[in-house]
N, C-alpha and C positions, 0 to 999 in steps of 0.2 A: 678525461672524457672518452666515452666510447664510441668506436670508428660504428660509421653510419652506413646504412647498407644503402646498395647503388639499386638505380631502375631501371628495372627491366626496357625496353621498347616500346612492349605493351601497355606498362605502368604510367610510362611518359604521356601514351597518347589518351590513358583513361583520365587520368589527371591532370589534362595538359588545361584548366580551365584553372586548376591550382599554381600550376607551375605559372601562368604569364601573372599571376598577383606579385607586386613585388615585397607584400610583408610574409608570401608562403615560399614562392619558388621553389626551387631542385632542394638547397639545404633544409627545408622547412617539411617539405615534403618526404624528404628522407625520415626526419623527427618522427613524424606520423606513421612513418614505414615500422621504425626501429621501438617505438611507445607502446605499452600494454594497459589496458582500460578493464576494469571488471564492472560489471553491469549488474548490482544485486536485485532480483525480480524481472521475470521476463513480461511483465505485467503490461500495464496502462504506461508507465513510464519508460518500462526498462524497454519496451517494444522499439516506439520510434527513434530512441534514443541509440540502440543498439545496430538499427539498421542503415542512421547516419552515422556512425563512426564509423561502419564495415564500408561505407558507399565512400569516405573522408580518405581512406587507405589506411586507420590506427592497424598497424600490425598483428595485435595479439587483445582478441575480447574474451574475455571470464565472461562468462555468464552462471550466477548463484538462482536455482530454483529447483522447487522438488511437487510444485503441483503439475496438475496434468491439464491439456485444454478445457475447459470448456462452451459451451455455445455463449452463453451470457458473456462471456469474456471479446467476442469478437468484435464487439461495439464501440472497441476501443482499441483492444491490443492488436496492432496492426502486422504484427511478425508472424501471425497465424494464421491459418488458415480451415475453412469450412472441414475439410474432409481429414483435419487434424484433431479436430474435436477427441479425446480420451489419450491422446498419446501426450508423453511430458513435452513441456513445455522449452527444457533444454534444446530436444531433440528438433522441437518445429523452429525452433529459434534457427538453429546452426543451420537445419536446411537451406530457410528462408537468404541468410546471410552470403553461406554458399552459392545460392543462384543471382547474388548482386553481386558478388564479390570474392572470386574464387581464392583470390591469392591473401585470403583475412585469414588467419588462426584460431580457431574456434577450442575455447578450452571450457569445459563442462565439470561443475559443482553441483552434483543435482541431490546433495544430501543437504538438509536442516541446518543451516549456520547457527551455529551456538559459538557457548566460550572453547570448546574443545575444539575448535577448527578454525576460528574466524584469523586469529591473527597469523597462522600458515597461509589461508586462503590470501590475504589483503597483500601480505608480503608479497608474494608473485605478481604484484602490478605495478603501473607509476602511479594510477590515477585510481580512486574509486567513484564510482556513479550510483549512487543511493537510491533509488525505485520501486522500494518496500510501501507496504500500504498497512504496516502495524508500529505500536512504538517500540514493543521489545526488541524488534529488530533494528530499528533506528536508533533506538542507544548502544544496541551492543554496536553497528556499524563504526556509530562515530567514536564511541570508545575504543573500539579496534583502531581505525584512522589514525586520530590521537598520538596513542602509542606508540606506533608504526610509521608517525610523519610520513602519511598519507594525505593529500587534499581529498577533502570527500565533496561528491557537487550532490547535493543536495535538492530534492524537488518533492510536492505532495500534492493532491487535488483532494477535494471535494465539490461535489455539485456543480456548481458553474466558476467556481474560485480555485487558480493554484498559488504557488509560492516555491520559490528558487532560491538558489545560495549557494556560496562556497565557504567550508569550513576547514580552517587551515590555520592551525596555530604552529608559531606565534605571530604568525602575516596578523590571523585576523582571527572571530572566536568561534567556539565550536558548536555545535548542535546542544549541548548541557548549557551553554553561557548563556543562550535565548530560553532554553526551556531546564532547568534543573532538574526537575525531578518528572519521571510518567505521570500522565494523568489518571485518575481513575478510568478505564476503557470505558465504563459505564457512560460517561460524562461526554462522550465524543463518537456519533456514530458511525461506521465506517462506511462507503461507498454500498454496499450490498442492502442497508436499511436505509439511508442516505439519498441513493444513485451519485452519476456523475455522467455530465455533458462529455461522449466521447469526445472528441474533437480536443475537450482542455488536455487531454491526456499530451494529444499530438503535439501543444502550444509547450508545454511545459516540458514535457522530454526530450524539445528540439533544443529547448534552452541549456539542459542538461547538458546534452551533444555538445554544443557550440562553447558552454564553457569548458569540457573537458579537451576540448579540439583547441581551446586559447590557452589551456596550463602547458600543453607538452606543447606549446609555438612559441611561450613566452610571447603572447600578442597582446595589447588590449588591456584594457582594464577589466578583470574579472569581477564577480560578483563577492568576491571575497572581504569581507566588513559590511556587505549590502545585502538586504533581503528585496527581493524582487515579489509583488506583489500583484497576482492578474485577477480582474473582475472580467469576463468572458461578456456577462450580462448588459454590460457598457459599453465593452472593450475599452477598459481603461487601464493603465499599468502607472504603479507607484513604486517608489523604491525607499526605502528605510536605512537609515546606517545604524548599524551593528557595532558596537567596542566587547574587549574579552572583557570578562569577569573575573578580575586578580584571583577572586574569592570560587572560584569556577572547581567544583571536584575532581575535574580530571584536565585542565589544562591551564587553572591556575597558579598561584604565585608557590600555593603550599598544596600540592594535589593531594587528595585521600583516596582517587581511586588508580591504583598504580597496576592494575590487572582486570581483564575482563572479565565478568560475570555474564550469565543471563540472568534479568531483571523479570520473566514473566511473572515471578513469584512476588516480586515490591510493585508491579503492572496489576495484580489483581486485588478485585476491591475488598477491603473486610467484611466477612460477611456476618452480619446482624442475626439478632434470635430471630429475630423476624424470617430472614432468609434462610436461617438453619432450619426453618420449620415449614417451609416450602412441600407441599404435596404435588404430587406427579400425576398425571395418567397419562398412557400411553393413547394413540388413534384410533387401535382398535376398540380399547375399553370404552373409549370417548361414542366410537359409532356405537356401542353395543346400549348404553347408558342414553343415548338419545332415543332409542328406541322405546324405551320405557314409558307410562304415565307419569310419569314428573320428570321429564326432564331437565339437566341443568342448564342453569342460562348461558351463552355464550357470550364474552366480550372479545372483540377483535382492535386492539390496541396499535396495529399499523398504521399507514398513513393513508389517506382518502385512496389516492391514487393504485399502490398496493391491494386494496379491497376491492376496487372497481375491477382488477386483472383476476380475482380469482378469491373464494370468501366460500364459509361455509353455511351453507343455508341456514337462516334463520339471527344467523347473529349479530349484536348491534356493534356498530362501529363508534370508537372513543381511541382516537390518537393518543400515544401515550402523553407526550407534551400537555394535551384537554385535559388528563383524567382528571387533575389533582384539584379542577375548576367544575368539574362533571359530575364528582360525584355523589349528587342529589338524583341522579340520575339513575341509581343501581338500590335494589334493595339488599340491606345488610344483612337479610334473614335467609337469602336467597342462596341455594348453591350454586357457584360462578365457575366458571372453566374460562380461563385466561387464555387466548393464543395470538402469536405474531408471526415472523416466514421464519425463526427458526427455533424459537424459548429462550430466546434472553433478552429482549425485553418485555416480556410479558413476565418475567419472574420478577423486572425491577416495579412492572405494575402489580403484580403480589404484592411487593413489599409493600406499597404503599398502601393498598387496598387493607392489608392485616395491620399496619400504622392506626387504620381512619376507623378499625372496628369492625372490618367484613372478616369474618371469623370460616366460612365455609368455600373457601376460594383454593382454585388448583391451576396447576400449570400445563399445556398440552408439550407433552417433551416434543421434543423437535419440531414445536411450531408447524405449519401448516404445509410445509416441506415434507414433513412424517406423513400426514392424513391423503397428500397426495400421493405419496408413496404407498403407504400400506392401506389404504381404504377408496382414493377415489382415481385412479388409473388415466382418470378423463381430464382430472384438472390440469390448469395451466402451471405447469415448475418455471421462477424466474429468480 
């Protein structure tokens, strides 16, 4: 066992709310001194999460990110702040952490995790804290874990629902054992088409916290065999029990996955003639083209809410969810310009439109993100 480092004075008296617990104490509290925690995504999760373990005294935070602030993001991710907006995300993290908690160790990852990095990165901690908001990164995470007999604590939100866990074989089973294989992306929208109640970010990343802060105390009963299930909408919390998967490709009986990959390429969906035959225009063309005697007709395939904050004159609104109920609603002879906030679901409502027989239908590339960008300077960006 490795000798524990002693506290400072200071330490004593910042902590002294840990120290009179008698499951944390001086020895417990050393733990926390001497423990390293990596934090992947300085996001909605990795935020609160990060700045209770720096507040907790864990020794040494990783923090994995490589995007930069920005404003949409402050709704939730609470490690940043207003006048951080464009700088990385590392960089406002370690500040933030810095002004709660000088004596934390802030260690900075702010390149792309993939398979060429992940299991050097995961190595350098006791704990991993998972805070990713896509699934290729969540399989390679837990796959690295895995490997590396790593607990990985696990959290996700959507909308007004998150969900928690720890994954840690052969205690208990891993992020493959519940979910085997990616979903089609397509099939599952993520926060930015979606949204998500700031606030569950905070509920769910504290939970993150508190189980990473119970693996290095040995306290408690972790959430490891347990999935932790929150409806914000109710306020109701449910908990599921979890068994491994003998048959589990990377932490079962006979594993087939003995190395990390990145999976964005089995993540992405096969694309159909249909989709291969996908027409484009750009925002400019799209203004230039509206200006015309015939112009084409607009469909805005987002969600009510989405069109009410910002929409391009003239065009009818058809959630994508509606369309495939809707559409008597569109003529098949008609040329159609598809757009949503960024083109990719407006390319899935292509597809479908070219399925049912609309033969003259295009995609606005970058979705209405582009048209305020390059055409309407006034519009609302969210």
């Amino acid at each position: 066992m490795k000798q524990l480092p002693a506290l400072t004075p200071l330490e004593t008296q910042r902590y002294s709310r840990h120290l009179i617990l008698p499951e944390v104490g001086i020895e417990g509290q050393k733990r926390l001194k001497a423990a390293s925690v990596l934090v992947v995504g300085a996001g909605g999760l990795g935020s609160p999460a990060c700045m209770y373990l720096a507040a907790a005294g864990i020794g040494t935070i990783g923090i994995v990110d490589f995007d930069a602030v920005e404003l949409s993001n402050l709704q939730r991710q609470i490690v940043h702040s207003s006048d951080e907006v464009g700088q990385p995300k590392t960089q406002s993290a370690r500040r933030r952490i810095a002004g709660l908690n000088p004596d934390v160790a802030v260690n900075l990852h702010e390149d792309r995790l993939s398979a060429s990095n992940v299991i050097a990165i995961v190595n350098q901690y006791d704990v991993v804290l998972d805070g990713t908001d896509n699934f290729a990164t969540r399989y390679l995470v837990n796959d690295a874990c895995v490997l590396s007999g790593k607990p990985n604590v696990y959290g996700s939100i959507f909308r007004f629902e998150g969900q928690a866990s720890v994954f840690f074989p052969p205690e208990g089973p891993c992020y493959r054992c519940l979910f085997p294989d990616p979903p089609d992306p397509d099939a599952i929208p993520n926060c930015a088409e979606g949204g998500v109640l700031g606030v569950l970010a905070g509920v769910i990343g504290v939970i993150q916290a508190t189980e990473a802060i119970k693996l290095v105390l040995g306290l408690g009963k972790t959430l490891i065999g347990r999935l932790l299930l929150y409806d914000a909408t109710e306020m109701d919390f449910d908990v599921l029990k979890l068994r491994r998967n003998p048959d589990c490709p990377v932490c079962g009986d006979r594993p087939s996955i003995k190395s990390v990959s990145d999976i964005s390429a089995s993540c992405a969906p096969a694309k159909s003639t249909e989709a291969s035959d996908i027409r484009e225009i750009e925002a400019r063309q799209l203004r230039d083209r509206l200006q015309q005697p015939q112009p084409p007709f607009l469909l805005d395939v987002r969600n009510p809410e989405e069109h009410r904050l910002c929409h391009i004159e003239g065009a009818k609104l058809i959630p994508l969810p509606e369309l495939h109920h809707r559409l008597g609603e569109l003529d098949t002879n008609s040329e159609i310009v598809v757009y949503c906030k960024s083109g990719n679901r407006s390319r899935r409502a292509i597809e479908l439109l070219q399925s049912s027989g609309f033969a003259k239908v295009q995609n606005l590339t970058g979705g209405i993100l582009a048209w305020a960008k390059d055409v309407d300077s006034t519009m609302l960006s969210y």
